[in-house]
Biopython code that builds the backbone (N, CA, C, O; Angstrom):
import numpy as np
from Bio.PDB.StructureBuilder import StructureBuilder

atoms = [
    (1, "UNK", "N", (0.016, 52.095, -21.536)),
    (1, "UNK", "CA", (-0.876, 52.045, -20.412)),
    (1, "UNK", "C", (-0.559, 50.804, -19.558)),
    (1, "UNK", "O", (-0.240, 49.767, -20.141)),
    (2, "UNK", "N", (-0.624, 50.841, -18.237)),
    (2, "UNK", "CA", (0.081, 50.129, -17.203)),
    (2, "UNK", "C", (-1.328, 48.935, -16.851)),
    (2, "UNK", "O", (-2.471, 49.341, -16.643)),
    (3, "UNK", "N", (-1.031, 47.788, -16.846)),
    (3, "UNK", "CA", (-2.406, 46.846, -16.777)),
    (3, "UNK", "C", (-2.543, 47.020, -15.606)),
    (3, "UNK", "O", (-1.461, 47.210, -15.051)),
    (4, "UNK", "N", (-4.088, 47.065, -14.421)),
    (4, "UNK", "CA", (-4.139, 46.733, -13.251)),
    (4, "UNK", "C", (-4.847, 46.058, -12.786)),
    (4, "UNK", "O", (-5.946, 46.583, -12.964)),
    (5, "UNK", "N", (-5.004, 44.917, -12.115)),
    (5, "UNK", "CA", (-6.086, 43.932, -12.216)),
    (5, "UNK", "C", (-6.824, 43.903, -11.341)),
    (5, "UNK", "O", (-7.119, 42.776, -10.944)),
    (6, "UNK", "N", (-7.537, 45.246, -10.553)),
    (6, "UNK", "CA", (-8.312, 45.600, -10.051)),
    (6, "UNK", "C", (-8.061, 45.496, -8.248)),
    (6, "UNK", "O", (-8.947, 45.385, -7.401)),
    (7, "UNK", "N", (-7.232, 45.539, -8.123)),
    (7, "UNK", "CA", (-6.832, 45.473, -6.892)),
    (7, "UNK", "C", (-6.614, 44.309, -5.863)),
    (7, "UNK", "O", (-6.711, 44.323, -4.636)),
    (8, "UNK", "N", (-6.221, 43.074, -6.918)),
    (8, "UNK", "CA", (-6.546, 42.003, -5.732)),
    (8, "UNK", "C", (-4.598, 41.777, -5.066)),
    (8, "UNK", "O", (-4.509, 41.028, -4.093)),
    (9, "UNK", "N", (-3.823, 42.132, -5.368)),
    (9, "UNK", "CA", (-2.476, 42.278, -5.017)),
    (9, "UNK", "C", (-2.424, 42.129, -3.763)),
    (9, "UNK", "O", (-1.642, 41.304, -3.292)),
    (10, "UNK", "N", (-3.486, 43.123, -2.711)),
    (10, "UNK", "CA", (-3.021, 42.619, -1.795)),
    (10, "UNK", "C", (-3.611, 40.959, -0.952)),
    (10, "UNK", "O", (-3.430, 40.523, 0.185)),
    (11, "UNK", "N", (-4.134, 40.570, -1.804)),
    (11, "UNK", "CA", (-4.408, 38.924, -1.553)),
    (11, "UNK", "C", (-3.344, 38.219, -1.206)),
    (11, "UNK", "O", (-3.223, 37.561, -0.172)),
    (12, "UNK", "N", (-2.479, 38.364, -2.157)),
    (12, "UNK", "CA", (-1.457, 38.041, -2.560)),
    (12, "UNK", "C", (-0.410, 38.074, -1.562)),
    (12, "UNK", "O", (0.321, 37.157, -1.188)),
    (13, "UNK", "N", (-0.471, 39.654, -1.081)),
    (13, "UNK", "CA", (0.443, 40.196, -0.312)),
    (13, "UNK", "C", (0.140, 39.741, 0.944)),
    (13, "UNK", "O", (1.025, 40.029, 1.751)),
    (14, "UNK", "N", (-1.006, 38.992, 1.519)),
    (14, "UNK", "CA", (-1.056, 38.648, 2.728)),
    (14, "UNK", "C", (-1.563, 37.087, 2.733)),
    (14, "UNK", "O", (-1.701, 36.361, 3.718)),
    (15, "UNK", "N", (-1.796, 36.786, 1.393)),
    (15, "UNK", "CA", (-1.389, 35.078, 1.840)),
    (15, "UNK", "C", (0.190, 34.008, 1.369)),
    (15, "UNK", "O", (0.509, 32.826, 1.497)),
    (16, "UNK", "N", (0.800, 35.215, 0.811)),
    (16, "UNK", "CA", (2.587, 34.511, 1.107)),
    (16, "UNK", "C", (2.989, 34.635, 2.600)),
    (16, "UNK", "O", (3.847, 33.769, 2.776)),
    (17, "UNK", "N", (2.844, 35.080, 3.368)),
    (17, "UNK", "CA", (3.248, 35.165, 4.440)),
    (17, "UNK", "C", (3.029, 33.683, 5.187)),
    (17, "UNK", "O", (3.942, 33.076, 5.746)),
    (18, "UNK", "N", (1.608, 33.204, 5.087)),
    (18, "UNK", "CA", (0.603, 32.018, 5.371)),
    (18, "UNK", "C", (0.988, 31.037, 4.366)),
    (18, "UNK", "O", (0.679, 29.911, 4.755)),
    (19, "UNK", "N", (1.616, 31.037, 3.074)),
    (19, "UNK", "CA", (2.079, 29.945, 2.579)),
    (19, "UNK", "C", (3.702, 29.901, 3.046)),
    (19, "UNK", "O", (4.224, 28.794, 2.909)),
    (20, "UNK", "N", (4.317, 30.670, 3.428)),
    (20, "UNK", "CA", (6.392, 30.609, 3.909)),
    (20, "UNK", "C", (5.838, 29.629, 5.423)),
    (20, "UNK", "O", (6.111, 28.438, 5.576)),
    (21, "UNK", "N", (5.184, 30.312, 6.225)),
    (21, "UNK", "CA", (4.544, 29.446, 7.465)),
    (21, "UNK", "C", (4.319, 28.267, 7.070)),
    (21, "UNK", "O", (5.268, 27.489, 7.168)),
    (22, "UNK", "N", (3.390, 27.890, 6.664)),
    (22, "UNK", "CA", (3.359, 26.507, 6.337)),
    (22, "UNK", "C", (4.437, 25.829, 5.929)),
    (22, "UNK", "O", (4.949, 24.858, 6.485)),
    (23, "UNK", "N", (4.894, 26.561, 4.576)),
    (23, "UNK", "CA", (5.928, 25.257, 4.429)),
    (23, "UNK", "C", (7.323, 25.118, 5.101)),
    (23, "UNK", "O", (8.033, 24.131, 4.907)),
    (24, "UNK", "N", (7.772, 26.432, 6.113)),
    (24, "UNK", "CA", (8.375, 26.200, 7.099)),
    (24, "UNK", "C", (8.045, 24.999, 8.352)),
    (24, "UNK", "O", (9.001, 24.351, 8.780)),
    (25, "UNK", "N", (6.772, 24.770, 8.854)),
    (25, "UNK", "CA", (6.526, 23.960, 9.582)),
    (25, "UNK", "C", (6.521, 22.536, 8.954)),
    (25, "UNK", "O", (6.719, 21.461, 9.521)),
    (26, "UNK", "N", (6.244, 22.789, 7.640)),
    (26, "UNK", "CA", (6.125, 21.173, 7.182)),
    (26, "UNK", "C", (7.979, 20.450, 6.729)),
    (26, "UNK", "O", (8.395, 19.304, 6.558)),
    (27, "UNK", "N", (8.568, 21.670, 6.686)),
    (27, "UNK", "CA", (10.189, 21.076, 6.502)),
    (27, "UNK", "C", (10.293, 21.178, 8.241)),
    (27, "UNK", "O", (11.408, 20.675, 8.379)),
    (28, "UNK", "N", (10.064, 21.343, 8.940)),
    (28, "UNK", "CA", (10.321, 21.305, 10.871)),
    (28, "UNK", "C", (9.608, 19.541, 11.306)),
    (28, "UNK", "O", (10.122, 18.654, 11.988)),
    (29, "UNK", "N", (8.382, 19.570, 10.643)),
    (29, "UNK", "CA", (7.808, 18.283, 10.989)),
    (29, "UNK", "C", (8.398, 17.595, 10.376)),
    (29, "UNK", "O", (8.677, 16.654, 11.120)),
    (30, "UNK", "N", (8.987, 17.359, 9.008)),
    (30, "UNK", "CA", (9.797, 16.641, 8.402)),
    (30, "UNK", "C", (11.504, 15.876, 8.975)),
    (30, "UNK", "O", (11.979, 14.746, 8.865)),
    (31, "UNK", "N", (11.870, 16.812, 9.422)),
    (31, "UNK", "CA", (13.254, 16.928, 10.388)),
    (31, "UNK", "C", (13.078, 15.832, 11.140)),
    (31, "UNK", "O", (13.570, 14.707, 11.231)),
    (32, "UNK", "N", (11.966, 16.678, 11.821)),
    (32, "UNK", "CA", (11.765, 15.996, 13.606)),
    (32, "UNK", "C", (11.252, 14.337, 13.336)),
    (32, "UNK", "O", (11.387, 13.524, 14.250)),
    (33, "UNK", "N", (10.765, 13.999, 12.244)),
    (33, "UNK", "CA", (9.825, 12.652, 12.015)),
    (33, "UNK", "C", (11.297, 12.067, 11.649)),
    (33, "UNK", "O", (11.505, 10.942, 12.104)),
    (34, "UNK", "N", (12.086, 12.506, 11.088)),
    (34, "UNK", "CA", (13.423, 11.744, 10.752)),
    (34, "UNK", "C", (14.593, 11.465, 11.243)),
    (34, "UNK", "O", (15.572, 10.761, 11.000)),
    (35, "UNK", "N", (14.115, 12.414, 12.203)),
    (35, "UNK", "CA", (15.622, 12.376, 13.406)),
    (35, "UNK", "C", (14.964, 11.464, 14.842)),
    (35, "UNK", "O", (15.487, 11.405, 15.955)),
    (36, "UNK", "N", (13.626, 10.789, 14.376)),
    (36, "UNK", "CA", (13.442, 10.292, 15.736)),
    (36, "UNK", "C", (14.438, 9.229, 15.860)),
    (36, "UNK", "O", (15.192, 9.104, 14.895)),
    (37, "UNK", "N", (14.619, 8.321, 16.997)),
    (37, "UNK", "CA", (15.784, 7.807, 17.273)),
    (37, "UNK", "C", (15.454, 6.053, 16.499)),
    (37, "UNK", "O", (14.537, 5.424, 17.026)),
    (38, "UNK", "N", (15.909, 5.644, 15.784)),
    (38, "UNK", "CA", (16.077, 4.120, 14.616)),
    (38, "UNK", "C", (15.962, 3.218, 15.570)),
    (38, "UNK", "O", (15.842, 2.111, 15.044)),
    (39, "UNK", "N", (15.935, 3.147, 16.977)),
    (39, "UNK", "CA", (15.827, 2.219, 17.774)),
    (39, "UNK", "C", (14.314, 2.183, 18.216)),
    (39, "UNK", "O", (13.818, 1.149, 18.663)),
    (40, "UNK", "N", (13.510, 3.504, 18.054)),
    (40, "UNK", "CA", (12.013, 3.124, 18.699)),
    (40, "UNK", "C", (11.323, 2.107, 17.340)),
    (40, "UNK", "O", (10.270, 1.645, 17.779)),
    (41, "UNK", "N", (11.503, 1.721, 16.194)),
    (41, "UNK", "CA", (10.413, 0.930, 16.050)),
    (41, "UNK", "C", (10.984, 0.315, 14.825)),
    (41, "UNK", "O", (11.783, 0.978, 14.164)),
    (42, "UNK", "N", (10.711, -0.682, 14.518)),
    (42, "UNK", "CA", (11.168, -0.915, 12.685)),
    (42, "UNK", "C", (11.450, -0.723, 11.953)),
    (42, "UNK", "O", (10.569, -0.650, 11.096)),
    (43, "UNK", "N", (13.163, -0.388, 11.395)),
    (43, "UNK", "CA", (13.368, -0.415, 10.469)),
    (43, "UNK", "C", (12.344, -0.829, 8.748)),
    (43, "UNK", "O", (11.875, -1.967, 8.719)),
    (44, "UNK", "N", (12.083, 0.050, 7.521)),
    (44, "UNK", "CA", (11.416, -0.177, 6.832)),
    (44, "UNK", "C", (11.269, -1.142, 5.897)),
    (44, "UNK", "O", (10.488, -1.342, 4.967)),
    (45, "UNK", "N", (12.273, -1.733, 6.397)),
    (45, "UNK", "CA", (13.135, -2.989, 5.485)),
    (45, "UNK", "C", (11.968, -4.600, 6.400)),
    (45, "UNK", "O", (11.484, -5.607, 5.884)),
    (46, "UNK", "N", (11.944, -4.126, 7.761)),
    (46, "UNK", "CA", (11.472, -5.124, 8.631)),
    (46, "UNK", "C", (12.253, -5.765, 9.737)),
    (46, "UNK", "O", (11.933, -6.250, 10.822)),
    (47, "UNK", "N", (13.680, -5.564, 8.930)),
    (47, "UNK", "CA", (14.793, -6.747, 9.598)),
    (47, "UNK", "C", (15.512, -6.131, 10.818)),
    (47, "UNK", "O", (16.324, -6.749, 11.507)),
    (48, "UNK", "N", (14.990, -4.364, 11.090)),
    (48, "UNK", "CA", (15.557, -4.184, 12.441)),
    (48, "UNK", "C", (14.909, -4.586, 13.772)),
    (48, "UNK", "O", (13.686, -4.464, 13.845)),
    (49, "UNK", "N", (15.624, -5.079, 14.898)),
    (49, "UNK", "CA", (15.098, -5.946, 15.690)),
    (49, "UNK", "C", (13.953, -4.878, 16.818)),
    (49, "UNK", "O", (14.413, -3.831, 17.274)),
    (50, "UNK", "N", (12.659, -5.260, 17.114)),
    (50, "UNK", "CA", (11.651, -4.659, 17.919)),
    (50, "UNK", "C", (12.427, -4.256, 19.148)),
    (50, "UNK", "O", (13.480, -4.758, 19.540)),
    (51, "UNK", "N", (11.682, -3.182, 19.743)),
    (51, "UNK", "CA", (12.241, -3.095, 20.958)),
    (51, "UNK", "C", (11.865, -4.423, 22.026)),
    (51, "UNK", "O", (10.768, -4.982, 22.041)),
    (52, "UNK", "N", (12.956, -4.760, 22.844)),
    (52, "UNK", "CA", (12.285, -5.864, 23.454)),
    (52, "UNK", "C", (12.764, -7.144, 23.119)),
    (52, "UNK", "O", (12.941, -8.023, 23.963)),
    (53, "UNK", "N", (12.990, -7.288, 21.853)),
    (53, "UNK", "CA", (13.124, -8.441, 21.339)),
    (53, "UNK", "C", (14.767, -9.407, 21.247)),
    (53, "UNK", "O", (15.910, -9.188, 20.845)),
    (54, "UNK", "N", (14.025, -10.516, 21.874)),
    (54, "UNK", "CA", (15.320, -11.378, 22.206)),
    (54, "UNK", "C", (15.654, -11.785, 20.981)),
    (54, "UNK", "O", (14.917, -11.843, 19.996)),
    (55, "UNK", "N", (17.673, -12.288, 21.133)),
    (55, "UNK", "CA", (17.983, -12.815, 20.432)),
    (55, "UNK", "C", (17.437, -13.855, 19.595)),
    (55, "UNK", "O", (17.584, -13.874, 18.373)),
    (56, "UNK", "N", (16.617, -14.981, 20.462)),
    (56, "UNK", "CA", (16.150, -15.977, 19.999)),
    (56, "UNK", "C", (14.824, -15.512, 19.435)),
    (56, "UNK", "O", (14.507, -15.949, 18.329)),
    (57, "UNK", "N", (14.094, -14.760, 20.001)),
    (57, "UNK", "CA", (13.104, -14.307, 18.842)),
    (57, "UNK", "C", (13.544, -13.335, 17.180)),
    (57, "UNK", "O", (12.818, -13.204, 16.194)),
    (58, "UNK", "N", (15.317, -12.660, 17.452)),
    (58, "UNK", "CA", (15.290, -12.464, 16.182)),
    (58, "UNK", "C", (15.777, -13.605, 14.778)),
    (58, "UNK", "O", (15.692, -13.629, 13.550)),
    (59, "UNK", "N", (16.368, -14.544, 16.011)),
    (59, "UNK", "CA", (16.579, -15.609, 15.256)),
    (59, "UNK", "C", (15.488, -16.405, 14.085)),
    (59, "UNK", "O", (15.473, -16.655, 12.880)),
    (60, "UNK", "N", (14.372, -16.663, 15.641)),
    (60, "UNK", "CA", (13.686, -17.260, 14.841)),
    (60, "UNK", "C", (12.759, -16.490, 13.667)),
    (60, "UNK", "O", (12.327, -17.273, 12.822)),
    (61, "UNK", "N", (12.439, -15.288, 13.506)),
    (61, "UNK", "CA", (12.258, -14.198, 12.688)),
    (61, "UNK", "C", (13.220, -14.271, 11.344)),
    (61, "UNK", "O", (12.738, -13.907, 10.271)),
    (62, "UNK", "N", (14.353, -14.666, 11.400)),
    (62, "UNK", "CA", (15.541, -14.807, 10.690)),
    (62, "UNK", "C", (15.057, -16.092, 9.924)),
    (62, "UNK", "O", (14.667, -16.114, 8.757)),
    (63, "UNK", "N", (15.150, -17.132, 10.766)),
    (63, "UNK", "CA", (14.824, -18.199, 10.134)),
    (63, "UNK", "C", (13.583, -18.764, 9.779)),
    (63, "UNK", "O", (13.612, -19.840, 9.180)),
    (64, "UNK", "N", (12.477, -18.229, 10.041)),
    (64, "UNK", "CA", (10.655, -17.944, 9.477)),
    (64, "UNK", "C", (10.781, -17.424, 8.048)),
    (64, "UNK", "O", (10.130, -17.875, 7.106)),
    (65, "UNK", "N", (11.989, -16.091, 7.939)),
    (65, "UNK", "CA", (11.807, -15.477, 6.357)),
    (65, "UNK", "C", (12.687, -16.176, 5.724)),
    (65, "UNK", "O", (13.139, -15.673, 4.695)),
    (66, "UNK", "N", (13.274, -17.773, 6.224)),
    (66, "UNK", "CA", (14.387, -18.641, 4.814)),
    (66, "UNK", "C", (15.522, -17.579, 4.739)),
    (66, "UNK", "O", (15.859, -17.410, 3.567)),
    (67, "UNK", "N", (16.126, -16.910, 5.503)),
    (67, "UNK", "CA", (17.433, -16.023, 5.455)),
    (67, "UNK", "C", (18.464, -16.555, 5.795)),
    (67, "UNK", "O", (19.589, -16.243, 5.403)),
    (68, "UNK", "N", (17.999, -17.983, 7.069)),
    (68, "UNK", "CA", (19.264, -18.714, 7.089)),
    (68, "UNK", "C", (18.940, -20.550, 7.067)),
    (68, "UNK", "O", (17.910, -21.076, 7.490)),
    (69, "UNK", "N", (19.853, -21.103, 6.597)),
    (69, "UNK", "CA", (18.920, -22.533, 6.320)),
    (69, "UNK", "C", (18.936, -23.286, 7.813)),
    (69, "UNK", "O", (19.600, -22.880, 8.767)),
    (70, "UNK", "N", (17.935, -24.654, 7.826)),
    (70, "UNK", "CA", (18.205, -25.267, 9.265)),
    (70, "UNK", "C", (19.452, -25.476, 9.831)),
    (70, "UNK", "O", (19.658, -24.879, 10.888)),
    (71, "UNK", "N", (20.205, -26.073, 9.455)),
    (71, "UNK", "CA", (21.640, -26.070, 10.318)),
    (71, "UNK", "C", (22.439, -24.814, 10.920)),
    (71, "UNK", "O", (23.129, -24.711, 11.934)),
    (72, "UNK", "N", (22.137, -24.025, 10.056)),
    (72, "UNK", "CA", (22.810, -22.573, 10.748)),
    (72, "UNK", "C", (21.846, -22.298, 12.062)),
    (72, "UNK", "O", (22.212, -21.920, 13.175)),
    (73, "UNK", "N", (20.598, -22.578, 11.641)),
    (73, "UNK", "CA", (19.837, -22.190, 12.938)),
    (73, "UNK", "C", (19.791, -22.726, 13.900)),
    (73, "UNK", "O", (19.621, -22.169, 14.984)),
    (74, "UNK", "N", (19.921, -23.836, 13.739)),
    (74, "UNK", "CA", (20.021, -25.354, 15.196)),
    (74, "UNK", "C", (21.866, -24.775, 15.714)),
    (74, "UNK", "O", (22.061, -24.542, 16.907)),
    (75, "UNK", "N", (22.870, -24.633, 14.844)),
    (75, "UNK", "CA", (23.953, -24.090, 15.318)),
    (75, "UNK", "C", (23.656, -22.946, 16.092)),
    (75, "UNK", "O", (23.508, -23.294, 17.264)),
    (76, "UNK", "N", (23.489, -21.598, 15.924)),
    (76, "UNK", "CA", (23.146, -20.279, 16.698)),
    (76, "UNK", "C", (22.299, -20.813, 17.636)),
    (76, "UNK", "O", (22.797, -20.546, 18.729)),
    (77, "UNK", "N", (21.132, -21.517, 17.805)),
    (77, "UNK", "CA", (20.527, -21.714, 18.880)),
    (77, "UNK", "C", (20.935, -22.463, 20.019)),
    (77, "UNK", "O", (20.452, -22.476, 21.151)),
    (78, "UNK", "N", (22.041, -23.176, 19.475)),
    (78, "UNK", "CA", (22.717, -23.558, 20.554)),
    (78, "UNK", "C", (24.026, -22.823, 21.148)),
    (78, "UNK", "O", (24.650, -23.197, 22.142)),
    (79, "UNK", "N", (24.320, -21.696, 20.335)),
    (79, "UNK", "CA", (25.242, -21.197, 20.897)),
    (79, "UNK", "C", (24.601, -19.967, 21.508)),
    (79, "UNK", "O", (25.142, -19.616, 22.557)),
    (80, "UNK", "N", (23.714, -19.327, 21.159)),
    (80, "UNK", "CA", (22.960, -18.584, 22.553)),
    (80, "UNK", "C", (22.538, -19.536, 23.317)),
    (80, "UNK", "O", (23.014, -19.049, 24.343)),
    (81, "UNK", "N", (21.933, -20.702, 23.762)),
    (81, "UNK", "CA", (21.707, -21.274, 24.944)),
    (81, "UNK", "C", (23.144, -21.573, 25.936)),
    (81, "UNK", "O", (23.254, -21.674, 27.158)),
    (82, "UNK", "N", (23.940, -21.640, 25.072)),
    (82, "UNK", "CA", (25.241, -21.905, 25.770)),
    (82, "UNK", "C", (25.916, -20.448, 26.925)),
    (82, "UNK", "O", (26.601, -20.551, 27.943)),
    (83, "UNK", "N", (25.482, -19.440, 26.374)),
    (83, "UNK", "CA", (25.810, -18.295, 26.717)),
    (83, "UNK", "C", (24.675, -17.412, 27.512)),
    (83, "UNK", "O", (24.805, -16.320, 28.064)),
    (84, "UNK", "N", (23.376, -18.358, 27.368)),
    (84, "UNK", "CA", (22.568, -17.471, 28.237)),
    (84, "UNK", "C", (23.059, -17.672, 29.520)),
    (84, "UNK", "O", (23.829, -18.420, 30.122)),
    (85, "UNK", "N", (22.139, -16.484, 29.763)),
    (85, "UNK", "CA", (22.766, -16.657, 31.887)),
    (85, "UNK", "C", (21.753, -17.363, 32.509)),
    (85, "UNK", "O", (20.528, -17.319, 32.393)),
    (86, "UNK", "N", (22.693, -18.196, 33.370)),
    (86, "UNK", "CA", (21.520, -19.275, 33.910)),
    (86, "UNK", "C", (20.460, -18.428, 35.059)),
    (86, "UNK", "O", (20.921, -17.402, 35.558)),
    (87, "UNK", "N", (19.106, -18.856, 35.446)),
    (87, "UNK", "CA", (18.670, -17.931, 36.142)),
    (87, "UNK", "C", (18.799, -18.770, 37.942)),
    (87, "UNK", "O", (18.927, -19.988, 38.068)),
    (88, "UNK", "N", (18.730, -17.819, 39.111)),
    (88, "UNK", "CA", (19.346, -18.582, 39.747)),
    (88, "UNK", "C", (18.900, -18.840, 40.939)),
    (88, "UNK", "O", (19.499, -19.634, 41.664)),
]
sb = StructureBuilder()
sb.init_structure("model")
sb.init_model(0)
sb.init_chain("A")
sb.init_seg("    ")
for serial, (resi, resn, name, xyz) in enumerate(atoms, 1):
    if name == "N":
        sb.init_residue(resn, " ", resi, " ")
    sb.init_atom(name, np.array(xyz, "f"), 0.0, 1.0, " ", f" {name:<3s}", serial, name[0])
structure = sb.get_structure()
């Protein structure tokens, strides 16, 4: 004798349709959140530079987290001042 469990099959049969949808859109939102472009906002690490943000502010960002000691930094800061463009 064939079991039948009273007819709820087609439940079944019409909410896979509503679960493939979903998790089609949630691998589409997934994509799209990852392919946005690495330049609009922070790297997750921290250390990619803001939009906007000058050399000398990533410097000093650089040298706030102890990444480079004082002399390296008094060096670079004078060699971007050397190279900025004068304003005129």
């Amino acid at each position: 004798m064939m079991y039948w469990d009273g007819g709820s099959g087609w439940a079944w049969m019409a909410f896979m349709p509503l679960l493939w949808i979903a998790l089609i859109g949630l691998v589409v939102w997934a994509v799209a959140r990852l392919a946005q472009h690495p330049t609009s906002r922070r790297d997750d690490t921290g250390r990619g530079p803001a939009p906007g943000e000058t050399p000398e502010e990533v410097l000093d960002h650089r040298f706030a987290s102890g990444e480079i000691d004082p002399e390296t930094y008094a060096e670079m800061r004078k060699q971007l001042a050397a190279h900025r463009p004068r304003p005129r």
